[in-house]
N, C-alpha and C positions, 0 to 999 in steps of 0.2 A: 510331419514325418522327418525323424534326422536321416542322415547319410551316413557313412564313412566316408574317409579321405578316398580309400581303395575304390568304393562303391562309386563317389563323382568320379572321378577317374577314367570310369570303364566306360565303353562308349555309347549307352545308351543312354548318358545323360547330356544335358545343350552342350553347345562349346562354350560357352561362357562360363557355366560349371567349370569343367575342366579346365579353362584356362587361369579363373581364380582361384582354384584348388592348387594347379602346378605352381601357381606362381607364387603363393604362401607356403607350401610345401617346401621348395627351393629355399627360401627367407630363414622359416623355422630350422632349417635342418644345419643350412650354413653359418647361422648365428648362434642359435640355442642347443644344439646338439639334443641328448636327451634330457637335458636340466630343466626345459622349458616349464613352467607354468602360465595358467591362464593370462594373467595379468602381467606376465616377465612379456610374453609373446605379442598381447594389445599392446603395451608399451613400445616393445622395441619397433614393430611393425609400425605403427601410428608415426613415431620419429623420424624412420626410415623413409615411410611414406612420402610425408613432408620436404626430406630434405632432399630426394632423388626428383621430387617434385620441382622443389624451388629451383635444383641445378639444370632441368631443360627447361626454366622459363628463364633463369640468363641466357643461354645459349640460344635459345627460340629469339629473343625481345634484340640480343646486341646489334647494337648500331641503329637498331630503328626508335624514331616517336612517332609521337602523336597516337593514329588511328591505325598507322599498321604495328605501331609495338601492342597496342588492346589485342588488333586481329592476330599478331603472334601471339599473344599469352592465351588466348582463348581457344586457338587453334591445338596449342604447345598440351593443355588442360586437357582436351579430348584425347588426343593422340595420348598422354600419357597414360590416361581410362583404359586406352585400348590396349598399350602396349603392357601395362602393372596393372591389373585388374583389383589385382588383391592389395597391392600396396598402398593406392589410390583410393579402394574402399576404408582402407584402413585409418588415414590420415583426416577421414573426417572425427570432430571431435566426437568423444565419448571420456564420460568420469575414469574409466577404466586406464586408457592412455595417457591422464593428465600426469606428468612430471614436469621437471624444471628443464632438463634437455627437448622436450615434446614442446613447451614453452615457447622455447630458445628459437626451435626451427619454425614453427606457427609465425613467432615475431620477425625474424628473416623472411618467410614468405611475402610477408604481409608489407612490410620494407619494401620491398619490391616492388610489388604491388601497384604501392601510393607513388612509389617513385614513378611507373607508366603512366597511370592513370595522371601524374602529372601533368602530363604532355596532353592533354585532353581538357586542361585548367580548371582541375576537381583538387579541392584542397585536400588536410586528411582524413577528416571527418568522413567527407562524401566519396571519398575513392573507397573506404573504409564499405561504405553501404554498395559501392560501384563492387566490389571484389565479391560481397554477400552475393550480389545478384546474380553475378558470373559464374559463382560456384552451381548457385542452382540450376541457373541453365544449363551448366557441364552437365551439372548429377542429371538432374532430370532427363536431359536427350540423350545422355548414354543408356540409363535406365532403357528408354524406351527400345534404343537399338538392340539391347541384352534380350528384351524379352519381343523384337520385333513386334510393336506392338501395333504400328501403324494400320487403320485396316486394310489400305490398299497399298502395292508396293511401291516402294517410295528410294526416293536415291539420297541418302543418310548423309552427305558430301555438301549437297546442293542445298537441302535443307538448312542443315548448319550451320554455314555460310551465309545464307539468308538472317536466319537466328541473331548471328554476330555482326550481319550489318544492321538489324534491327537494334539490338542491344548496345553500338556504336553510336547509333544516332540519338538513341535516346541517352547518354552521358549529358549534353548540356539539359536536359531537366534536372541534373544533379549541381549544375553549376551554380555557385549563390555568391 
């Protein structure tokens, strides 16, 4: 069943609806005015995504290594799911988004990245597969939080954290 934008909006849809409907609503209106097209708006949102992305994972990571700069980027990663719903969903890849500025900032991310993961003594190859893995676990447990899926109720903080020191301790299986 589609929606309208209006239709998520109204409050008898999740909040998570609404809050990734406002939050690309906002993006589109600010950026594209009424010029937008399908693939103007995947584009610019994907780039945006990205690079609002990469600038709270400097700000999250500065001054730390090792295992609390992973735990800030990983931390930085959900928190930004939560805060950009829409922009965050949007930054993952799709052919639609692919340009050369969409590129540019993926490769800045990703820069970054390998440069934490350094501190963890993953070369670039394996911080490369260490990032793959990090995203899924972002998407994923955010996912699950969006649609509360847990069957019992469960404290989304603690878990995650868990998650990320799991996910921490297993980097030297990536070490070669």
């Amino acid at each position: 069943m589609d929606f309208t934008v209006q239709q998520i909006l109204a409050e008898d849809h999740n909040r998570w609806d609404r809050l990734i409907a406002a939050d690309l609503a906002t993006e589109l209106t600010s950026q594209l005015g009424d010029q937008a097209t399908i693939p103007a708006v995947r584009r610019m949102l994907a780039v945006k995504g990205y690079r609002q992305l990469r600038q709270r994972l400097e700000l999250e990571t500065w001054n730390k290594k090792g295992a609390d700069a992973v735990r800030a980027m990983a931390i930085g990663m959900r928190a930004f799911a939560h805060d950009r719903p829409g922009l965050s969903a949007a930054a993952f890849r799709t052919s639609a988004a692919d340009s050369v500025e969409w590129r540019a900032e993926g490769e800045a991310l990703s820069r970054l990245a390998v440069e934490i993961f350094a501190g963890m003594g993953l070369d670039a190859s394996a911080s490369m597969t260490a990032l793959r893995i990090l995203r899924a676990l972002v998407r994923g447990f955010v996912l699950h939080e969006m649609a509360s899926s847990f069957l019992e109720e469960a404290n989304y903080d603690e878990i995650y954290s868990s998650a990320v020191d799991v996910f921490i301790q297993g980097l030297e299986a990536l070490q070669q």
